[in-house]
C-alpha positions in Angstrom: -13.3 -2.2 -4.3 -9.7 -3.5 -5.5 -8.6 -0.1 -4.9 -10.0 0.1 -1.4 -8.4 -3.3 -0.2 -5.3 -1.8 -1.6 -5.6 1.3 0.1 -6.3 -0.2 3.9 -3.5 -2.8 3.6 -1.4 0.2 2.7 -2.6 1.8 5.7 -1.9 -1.1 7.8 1.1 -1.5 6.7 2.1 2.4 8.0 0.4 1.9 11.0 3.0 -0.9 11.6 0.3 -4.1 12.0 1.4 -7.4 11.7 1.3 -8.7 7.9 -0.4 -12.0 8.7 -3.4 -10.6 10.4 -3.7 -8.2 7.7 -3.6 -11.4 5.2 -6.2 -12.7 7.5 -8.5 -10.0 7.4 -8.5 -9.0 3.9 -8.6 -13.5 3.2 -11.9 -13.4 5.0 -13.3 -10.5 3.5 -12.5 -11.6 -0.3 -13.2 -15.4 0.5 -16.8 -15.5 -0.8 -15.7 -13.8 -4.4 -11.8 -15.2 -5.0 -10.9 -18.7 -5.8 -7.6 -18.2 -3.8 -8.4 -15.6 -1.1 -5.2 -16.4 0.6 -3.4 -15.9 -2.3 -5.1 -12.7 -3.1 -4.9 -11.5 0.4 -0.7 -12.0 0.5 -0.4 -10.4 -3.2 -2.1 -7.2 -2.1 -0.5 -7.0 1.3 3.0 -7.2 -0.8 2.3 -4.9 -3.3 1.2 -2.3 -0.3 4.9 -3.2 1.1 6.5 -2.7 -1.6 4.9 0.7 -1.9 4.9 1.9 1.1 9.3 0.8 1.3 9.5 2.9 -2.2 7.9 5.7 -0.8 9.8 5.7 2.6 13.3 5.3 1.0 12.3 8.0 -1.7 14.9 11.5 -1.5 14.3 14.7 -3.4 17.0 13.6 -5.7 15.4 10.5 -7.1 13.8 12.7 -10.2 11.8 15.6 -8.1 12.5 18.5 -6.4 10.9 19.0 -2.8 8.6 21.3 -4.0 7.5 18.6 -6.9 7.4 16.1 -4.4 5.3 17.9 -1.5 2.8 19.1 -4.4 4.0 22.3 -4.0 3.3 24.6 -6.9 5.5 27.5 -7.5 4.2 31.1 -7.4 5.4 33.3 -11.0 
């Protein structure tokens, strides 16, 4: 389930919608099993941020090749 909260705010956050109803969202959905669903809800929207700005400011240069980092595999 962690992984799946993860996952959509992620998503939301490439699809460009607004943090805070993301917050919202996942705050409602976690508020019946999380002591601090706000607090929860801004942690994982974060983390997805943070993720999604490493990946967009990623080059081939920053320790793989284009191949490596399209999951392209070589042919011998």
């Amino acid at each position: 389930m962690k992984r799946a909260l993860e996952s959509r705010a992620f998503i939301s956050a490439t699809r460009g919608d607004e943090p805070e109803v993301v917050i919202q969202r996942i705050a409602d959905y976690r508020a019946d099993d999380k002591s601090d669903p706000n607090y929860y809800a801004r942690h994982t929207v974060t983390k997805a941020r943070i993720a999604l700005d490493a990946t967009a400011t990623k080059t081939p240069n920053d320790g793989e090749s284009k191949g490596e980092e399209m999951g392209v595999v070589p042919e011998h």
